[in-house]
N, C-alpha and C positions, 0 to 999 in steps of 0.2 A: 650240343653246344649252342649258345645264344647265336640270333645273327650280329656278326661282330659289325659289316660293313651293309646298310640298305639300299635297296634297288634308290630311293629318293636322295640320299646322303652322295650317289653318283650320279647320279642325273644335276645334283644342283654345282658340284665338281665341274664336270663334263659340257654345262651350261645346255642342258638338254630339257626340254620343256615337260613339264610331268605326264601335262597329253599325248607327248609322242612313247607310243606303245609299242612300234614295231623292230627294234630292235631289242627291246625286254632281255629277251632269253640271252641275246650274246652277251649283254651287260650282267647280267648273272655270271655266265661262265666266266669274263672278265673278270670278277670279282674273284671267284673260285681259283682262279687263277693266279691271283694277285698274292692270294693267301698262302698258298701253297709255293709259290719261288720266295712268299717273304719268308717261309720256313726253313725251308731249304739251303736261302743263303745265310740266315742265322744259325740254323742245325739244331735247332730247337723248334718243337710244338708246342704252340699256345696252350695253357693251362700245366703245363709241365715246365716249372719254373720260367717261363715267360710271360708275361702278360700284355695282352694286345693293348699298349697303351696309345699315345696321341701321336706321335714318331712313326712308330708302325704304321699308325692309321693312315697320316698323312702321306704316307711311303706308297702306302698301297694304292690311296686315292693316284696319285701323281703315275703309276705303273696303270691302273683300269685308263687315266686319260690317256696313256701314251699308245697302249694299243688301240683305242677306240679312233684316236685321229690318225695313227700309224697301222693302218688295216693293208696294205700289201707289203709285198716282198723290196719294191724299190721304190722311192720318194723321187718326187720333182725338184723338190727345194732341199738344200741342204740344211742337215738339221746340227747345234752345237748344243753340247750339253751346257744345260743349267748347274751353276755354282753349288749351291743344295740340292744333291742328287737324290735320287730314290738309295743309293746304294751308300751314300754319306747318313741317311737318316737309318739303314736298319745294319748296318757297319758295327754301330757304339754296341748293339747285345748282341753281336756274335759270338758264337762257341770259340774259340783257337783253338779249337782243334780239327774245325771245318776249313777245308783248304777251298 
């Protein structure tokens, strides 16, 4: 499979500078990541009547930022979700028969 999402395409999301290298690796698995819960809560895998389109895309970018600035267990600040959620944008090509 192509790479759907790039290490640079989240770094410029993220507002992370292309020099900064030492988080690399976790912004991969973030990625990895991202791909995989958006599967999941769709119930479908990319290439198998889905296609990673700009929705997904921007679902997943929006899911790699929240963990990368949401990295422990409990926040200082309260956080309220945004109107256009992650879960508003990959909702519209869920399966129904995924609960």
């Amino acid at each position: 499979m192509t790479e759907l999402i790039s290490l640079k395409e989240v770094k410029a999301h993220c507002r992370i500078d292309d020099d900064y290298e030492d988080e690399d690796d976790l912004l991969r698995d973030y990625i990895a990541a991202s791909l995989e819960v958006c599967q999941k809560h769709i119930g479908k895998r990319f290439g198998d009547d889905l296609a990673f389109n700009p929705a997904l895309k921007v679902g997943c970018l929006m899911y790699i930022c929240m963990l990368y600035e949401n990295r422990e267990m409990v926040a200082a600040l309260t956080i309220k979700e945004v109107p256009l959620t992650i879960s508003h944008l990959w909702s519209v090509y869920r399966d129904p028969g995924v609960y």
